[in-house]
C-alpha positions in Angstrom: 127.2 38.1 139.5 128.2 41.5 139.7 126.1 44.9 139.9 125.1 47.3 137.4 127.4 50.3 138.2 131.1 50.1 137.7 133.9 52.6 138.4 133.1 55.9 136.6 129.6 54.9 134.8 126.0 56.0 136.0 124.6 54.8 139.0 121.3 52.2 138.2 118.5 54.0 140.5 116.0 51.7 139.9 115.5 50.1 143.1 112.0 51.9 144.1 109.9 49.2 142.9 109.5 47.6 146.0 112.2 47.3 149.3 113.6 43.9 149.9 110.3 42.4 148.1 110.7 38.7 149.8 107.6 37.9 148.7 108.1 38.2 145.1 111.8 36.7 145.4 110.3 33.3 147.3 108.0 32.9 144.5 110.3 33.8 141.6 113.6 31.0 142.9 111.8 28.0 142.5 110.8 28.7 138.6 114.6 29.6 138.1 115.6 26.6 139.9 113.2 24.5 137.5 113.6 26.6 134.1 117.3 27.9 134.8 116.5 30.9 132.4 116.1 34.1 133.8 114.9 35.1 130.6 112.3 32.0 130.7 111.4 33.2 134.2 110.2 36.8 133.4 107.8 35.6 130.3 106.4 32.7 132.2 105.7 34.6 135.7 103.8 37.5 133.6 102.2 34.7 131.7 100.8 33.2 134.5 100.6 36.3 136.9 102.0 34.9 139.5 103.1 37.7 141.4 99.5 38.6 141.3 99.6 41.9 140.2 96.6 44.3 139.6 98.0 45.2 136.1 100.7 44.2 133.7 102.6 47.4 134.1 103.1 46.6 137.6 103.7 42.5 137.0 106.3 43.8 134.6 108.0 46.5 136.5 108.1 44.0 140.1 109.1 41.0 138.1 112.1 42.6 136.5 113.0 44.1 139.2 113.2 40.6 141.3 114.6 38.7 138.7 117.4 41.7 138.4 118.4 40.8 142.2 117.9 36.7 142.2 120.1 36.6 139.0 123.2 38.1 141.3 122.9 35.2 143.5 124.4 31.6 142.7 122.2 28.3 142.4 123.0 27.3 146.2 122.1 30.8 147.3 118.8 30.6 145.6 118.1 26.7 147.1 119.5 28.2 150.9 116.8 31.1 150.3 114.1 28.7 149.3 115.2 26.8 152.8 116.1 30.0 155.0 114.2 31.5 157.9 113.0 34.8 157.8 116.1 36.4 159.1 118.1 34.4 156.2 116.1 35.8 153.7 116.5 39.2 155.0 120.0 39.0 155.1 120.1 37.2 151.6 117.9 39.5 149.6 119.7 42.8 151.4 123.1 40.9 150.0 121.7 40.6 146.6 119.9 44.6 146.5 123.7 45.7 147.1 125.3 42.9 144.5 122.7 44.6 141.5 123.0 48.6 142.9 126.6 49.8 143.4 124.6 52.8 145.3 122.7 50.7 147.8 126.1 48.1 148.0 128.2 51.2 148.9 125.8 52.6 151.0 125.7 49.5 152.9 129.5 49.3 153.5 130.2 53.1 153.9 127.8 54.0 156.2 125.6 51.1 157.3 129.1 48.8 158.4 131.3 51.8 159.0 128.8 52.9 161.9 128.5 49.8 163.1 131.8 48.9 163.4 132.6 52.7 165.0 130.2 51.8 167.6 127.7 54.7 166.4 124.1 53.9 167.6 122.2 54.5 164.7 121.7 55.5 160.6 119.6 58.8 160.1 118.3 60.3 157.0 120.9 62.9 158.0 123.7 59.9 156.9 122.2 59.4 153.3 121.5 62.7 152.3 125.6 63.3 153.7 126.3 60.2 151.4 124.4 61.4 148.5 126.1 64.7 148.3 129.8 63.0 148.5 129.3 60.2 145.9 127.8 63.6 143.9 131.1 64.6 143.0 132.1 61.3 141.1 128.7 60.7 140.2 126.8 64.0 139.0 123.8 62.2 137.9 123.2 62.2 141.2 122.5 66.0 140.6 120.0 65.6 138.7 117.3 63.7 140.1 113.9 65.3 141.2 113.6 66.4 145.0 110.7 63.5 144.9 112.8 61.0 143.5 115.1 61.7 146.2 112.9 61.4 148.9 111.5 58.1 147.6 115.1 56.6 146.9 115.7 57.5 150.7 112.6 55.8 152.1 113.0 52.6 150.1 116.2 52.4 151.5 115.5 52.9 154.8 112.7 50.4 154.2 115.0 47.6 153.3 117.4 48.3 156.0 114.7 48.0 158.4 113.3 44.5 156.4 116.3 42.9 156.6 116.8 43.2 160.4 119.2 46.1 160.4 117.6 48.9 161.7 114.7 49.7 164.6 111.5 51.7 164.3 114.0 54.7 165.8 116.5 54.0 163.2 118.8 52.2 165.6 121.5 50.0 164.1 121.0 46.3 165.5 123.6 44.0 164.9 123.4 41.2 162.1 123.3 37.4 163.4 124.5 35.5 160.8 124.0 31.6 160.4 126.9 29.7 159.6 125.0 28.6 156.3 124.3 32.6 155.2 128.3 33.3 157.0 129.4 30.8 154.1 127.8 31.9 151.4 128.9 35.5 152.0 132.0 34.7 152.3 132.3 32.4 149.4 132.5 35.9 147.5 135.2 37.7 146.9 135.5 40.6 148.9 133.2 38.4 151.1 129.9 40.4 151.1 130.2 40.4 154.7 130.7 43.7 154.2 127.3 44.5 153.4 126.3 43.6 157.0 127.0 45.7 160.1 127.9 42.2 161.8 131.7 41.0 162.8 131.4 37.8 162.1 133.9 36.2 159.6 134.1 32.6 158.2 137.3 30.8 158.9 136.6 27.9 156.1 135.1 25.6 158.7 133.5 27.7 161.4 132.2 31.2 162.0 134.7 33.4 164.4 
């Protein structure tokens, strides 16, 4: 696992293909699970078009982009995803869009957690472009992207926040409830990506608290 920035180098911004694309990701697992070859994966879902895209740009540009995020999560994360409920899946795919992009993953725990946890009501676009602007200093790339660009990395973000549970229509924060199987597999990271998730739930080893 791990994601594609690391201290110092470029921020990946390629996260605008699609927001937390559950589709795609519950269709993708189970040839994984089968092939257990990412690289096996991309060339036989384009083969077979089974994302169903309208063109093979597009089948190429979603399918990378979903097999990007799956391949941060483990084997068991990928079964419990196959299994989950809605909500799991949110909360699983959101986990695994901040795992591959150190931007959204820092995002996620610097403002979406931190407001939570302050008790502040709510995430506005206000709060990214603020975000944006201070990780500008260590990352100047950041600079340099087209207003447009901008705008669309914003939406798609707000867009997966609000996919995975975590925000209302109004841009309200509404707190994460984890289940004890998602709580575990969280956890079993280290830092437990918990702290992706404006939630206060921790795993003791045999319960939730």
């Amino acid at each position: 696992m791990g994601n594609e920035v690391k201290s110092g180098s470029r921020y990946a911004l390629s996260f605008t293909s699609g927001a937390l694309l559950v589709r795609e990701a519950v269709t993708v697992a189970p040839v994984y699970l089968s092939l257990r070859s990412w690289t096996a994966v991309r060339e036989t879902v384009l083969r077979e078009n089974l994302l169903q895209a309208r063109t093979a740009t597009s089948s190429a540009r979603v399918v990378l982009e979903v097999v990007k995020r799956l391949a941060t999560l483990t084997v068991e994360d990928l079964e419990l995803l196959l299994d989950a409920t809605p909500s799991e899946r949110g909360h699983l795919l959101w986990v695994a869009a901040c795992r591959q992009y150190g931007f959204i993953g820092e995002f996620a725990e610097e403002v979406l957690r931190e407001r939570f946890l302050l008790l502040k009501p709510n995430v506005k676009r206000d709060d990214f472009d603020a975000f944006v602007r201070t990780k500008a200093l260590w990352h100047p790339e950041l600079n340099e992207i087209a207003d447009s660009t901008f705008k669309k990395l914003r939406s798609t973000l707000f867009l997966m926040m609000a996919e995975a549970g975590f925000l209302s229509e109004n841009g309200t924060i509404v707190p994460a409830v984890l289940s004890d199987r998602v709580l575990r597999r969280l956890a079993a990271s280290t830092p437990s990506d918990v702290r992706f998730i404006p939630a206060t739930a921790q795993w003791s080893g045999g319960a939730a608290l």
